[in-house]
N, C-alpha and C positions, 0 to 999 in steps of 0.2 A: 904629234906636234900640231897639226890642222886643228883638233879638238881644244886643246890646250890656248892657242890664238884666239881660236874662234870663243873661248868662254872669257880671255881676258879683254876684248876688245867690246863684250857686252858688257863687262864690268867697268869697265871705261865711258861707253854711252851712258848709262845710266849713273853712274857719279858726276858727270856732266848735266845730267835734266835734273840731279837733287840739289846740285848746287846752284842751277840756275832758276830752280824754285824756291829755293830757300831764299834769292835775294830776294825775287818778284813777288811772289804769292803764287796762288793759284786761287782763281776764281772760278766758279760753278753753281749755275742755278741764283745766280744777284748774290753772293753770298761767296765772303773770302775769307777762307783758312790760310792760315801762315804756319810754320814748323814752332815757330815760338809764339809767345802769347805778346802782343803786343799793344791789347788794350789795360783793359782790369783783370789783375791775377793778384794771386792769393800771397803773401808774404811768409817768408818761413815758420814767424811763429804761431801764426796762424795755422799751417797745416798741421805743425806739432801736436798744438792742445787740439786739435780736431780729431786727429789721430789716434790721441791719448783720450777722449772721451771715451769714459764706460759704458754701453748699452745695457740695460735699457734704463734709461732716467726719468724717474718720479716725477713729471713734470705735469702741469695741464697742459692737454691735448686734446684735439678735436674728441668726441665721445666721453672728454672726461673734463669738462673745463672746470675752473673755480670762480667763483666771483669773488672781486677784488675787496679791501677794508674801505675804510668811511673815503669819500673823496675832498680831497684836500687842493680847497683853491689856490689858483695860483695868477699871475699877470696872463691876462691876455681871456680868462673867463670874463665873461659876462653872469650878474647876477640880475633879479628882478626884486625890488625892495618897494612894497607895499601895506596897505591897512587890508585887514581880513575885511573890516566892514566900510561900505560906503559912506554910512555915518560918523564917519571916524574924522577930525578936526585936522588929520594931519596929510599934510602933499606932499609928497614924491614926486622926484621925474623919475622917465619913466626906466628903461633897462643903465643899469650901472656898472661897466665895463672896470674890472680891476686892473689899475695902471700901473705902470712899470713901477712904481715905487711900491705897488700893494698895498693901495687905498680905492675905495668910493666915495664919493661925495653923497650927504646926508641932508643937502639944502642948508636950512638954520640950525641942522644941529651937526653941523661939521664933517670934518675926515674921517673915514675908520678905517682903522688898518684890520684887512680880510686876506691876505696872503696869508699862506701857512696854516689856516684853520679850515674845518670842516663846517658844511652848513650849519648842523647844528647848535654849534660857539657863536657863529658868525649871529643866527635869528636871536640868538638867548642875550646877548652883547646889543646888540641892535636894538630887540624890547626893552631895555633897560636903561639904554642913555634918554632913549624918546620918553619912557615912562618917567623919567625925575624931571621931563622938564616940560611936557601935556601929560598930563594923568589919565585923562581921559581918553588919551588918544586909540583905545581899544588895543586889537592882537595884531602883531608885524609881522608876517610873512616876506621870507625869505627864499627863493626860487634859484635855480640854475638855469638859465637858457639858451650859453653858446659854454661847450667845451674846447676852451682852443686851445688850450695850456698842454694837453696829454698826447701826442701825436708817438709815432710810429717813421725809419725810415726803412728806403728800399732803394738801394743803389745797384750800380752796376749792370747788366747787357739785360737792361729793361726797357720798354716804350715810353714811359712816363716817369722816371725814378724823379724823389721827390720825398716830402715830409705830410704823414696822411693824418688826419686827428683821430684817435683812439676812441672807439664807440663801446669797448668791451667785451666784445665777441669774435674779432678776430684771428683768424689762425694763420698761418703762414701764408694755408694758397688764396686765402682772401686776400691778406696783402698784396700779392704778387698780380692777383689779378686788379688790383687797386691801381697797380704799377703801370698798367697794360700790356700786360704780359711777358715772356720771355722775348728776348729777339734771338734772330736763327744763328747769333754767334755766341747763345750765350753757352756753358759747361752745367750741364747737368745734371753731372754728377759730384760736383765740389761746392754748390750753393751751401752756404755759413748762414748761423743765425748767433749775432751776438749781444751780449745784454752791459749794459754800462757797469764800471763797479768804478769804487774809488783807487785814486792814485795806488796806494800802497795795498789793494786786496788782489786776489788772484783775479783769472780772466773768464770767461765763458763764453764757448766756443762752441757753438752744438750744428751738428752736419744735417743735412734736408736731404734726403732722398726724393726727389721730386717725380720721377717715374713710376716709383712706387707708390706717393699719393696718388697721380691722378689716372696711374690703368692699372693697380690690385686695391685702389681705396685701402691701404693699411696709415695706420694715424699712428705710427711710431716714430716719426718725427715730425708731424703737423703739431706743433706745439703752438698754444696760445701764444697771442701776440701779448705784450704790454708794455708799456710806457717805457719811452726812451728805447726799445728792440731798433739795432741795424741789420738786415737782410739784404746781405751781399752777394750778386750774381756774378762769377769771376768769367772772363773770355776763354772761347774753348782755340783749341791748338791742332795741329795733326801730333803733335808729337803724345799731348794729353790722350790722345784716342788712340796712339798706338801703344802708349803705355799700357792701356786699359786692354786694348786686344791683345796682345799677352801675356794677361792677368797676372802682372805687374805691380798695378795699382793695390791697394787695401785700404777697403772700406771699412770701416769700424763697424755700422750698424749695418754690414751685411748679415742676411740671413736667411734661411730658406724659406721658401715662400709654397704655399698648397689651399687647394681647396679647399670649402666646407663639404658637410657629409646632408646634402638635404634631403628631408624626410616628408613624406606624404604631410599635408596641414588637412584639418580638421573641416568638417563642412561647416560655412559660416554659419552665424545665426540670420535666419530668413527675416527680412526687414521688408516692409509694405512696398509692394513694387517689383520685388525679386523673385526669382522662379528657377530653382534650382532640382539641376537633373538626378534623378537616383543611379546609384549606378546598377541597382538590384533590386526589384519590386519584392516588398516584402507581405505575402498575405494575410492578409485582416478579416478575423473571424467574429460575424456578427453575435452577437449573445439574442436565443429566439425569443420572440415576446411570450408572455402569459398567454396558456391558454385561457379561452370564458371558458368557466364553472357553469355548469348546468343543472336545477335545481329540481325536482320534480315537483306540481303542484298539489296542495294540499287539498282533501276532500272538502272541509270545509269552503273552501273560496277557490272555485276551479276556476284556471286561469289559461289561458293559450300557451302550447309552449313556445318559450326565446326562439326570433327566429335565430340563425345561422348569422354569424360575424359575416358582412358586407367588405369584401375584396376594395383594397384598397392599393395605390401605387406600387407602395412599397410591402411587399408581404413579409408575414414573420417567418423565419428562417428558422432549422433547428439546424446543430451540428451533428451529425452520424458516424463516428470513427470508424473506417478502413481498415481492416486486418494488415498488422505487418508488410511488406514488399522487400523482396531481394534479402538482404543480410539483416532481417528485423529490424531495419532505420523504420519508423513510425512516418507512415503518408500522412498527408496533408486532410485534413478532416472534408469530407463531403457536404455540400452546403445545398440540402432540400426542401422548396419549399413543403409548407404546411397550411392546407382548409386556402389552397389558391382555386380558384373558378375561372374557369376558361369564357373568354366573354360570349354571348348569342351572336353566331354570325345570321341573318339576314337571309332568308331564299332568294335568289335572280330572279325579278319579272318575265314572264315568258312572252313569245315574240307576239302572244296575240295582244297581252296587255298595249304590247307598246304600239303598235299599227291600229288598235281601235281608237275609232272617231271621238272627238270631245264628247261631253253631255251637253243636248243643246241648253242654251241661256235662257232662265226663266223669267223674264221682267214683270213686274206688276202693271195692270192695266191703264188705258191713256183715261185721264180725267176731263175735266171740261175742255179747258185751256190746250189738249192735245199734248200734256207731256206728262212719263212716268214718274207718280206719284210714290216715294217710301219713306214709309213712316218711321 
């Protein structure tokens, strides 16, 4: 009975401290979780089609991006409309921002609608109103120099969420880092990346494993960004994380994850400057020089014989193979010189040389003037 009290009176306290966390919160470390999500969370249909996403999908992704088709201006670009040549009769001002209506202004040769076409419609349209009416105006040059029409967003438990202009290379954790990063309430394991479609088309929904991009670098779900992408960061919860610690939760693009198998790489190629260690000297067998030919002299025209080849630094070398050793592996060839001269050492002065007196100084005799005179 004691046992029995004593367990229900714990179960007591403790439904008491969850109940009065769940109204309060609980704060830890500047950072407060609640049992439920009380910022930005994910909406049902949302986890659905997240859920129901097939792994793995054919998408660009970091390591595999695509480049986009022609780009197609819109209000809010800026174009640059000019003559190729400075002799050219015609003026322009200077950068031509496409206005909300999708037009520039052409000075005296009027409006042109440049929404919805691609630069190159736009230059070939543009040569062509100026040419009917200066002929001589030369070639128009058509430039892009702000894109501001193609932007990117990123909402939800970010530092900076907001709308970013599309430069064409970014992937999710670019954005994100665009963003300024996560904040420390966001869920990181339910980040969405989703793409606009029209009213009546289906949805896309595609999940970011974010722990997996940035501590095993795997790009199966760093997918390129592009135009019009929303990248949504939902608020995390305790109850979210205790779903997840009793693996509960189901990830779609779970998968197991391993190492590579790396292998010894190759010794670079030696580049000026570099000095790279062997790991095993390998011996190098000189090939010996020619011997001199020795001719004997002919009766007719006797001649001295050739002296002897004069020793030089480097002597010529022959090779002399080593009989067999141990289990007939073939030794390493013997390298002896050939016709080498040992230099002439020099006899020691003996101790009388060194202890006798100079020779005395000879000088030539004094002349008139009293000083020695040489010739």
């Amino acid at each position: 009975m004691a046992n029995r009290s004593r367990s229900k009176s714990w179960m007591l306290w403790l439904s008491l401290a969850l109940t009065s966390w769940a109204l309060t919160g609980c704060t830890s470390f500047g950072t407060s979780v609640t049992p439920f999500v009380e910022g930005y969370r994910l909406i049902e249909a949302a986890k659905a089609i997240r859920q129901a996403t097939p792994p793995p999908l054919e998408l660009p992704r970091e390591l595999d991006k695509q480049v986009s088709g022609p780009y197609i201006v819109e209000p809010g670009d800026v174009l640059l409309v000019q003559p190729a040549s400075l002799d050219s009769p015609v003026r322009l001002s200077g950068d031509q921002p496409v206005l909300a209506d999708g037009t520039i202004q052409l000075g005296k040769y009027g409006r042109y609608q440049a929404a919805g076409k691609p630069l190159e419609v736009i230059e070939r349209e543009v040569n062509d109103r100026i040419q009917r009416e200066t002929p001589d105006a030369g070639a128009i040059l058509v430039r892009l120099v702000a894109r501001e029409s193609k932007v990117f967003y990123v909402l939800g438990e970010v530092n900076a969420p907001g709308a970013f202009p599309l430069r064409g290379r970014e992937t999710v954790l670019d954005a994100l880092l665009a963003a300024g990063g996560l904040t420390s309430n966001a869920n990181k394991r339910k980040i969405i990346l989703t793409r606009p479609t029209s009213p009546d088309s289906c949805r896309i929904v595609l999940p970011v494993r974010f722990n997996d991009i940035v501590q095993l670098g795997d790009t199966t779900t760093n997918y390129q960004i592009k135009a019009g992408d929303r990248l949504f960061v939902p608020s995390r919860s305790f109850s979210d994380d205790l779903w997840h610690f009793w693996g509960k939760e189901k990830d779609p693009f779970a998968s197991p994850q391993f190492g590579c198998a790396w292998t010894p790489s190759p010794m670079p190629v030696s580049m000026p400057g570099m000095v790279h260690k062997a790991t095993s000297p390998t011996p190098v067998l000189h090939t010996p020089a020619p011997s001199p030919v020795l001719t004997a002299p002919t009766a007719s025209a006797p001649n001295p014989p050739a002296p002897p080849p004069a020793a030089s630094a480097s002597p010529a070398v022959s090779a002399a193979t080593i009989p067999p050793v141990g289990n007939g592996a073939p030794s390493v060839p013997a390298i002896q010189p050939v016709g080498f001269q040992a230099p002439r050492v020099q006899p020691a002065p003996s101790s009388a040389t060194l202890n006798a007196p100079p020779p005395p100084l000879q000088l030539p005799p004094l002349d008139a003037t009293g000083y020695h005179r040489v010739n």
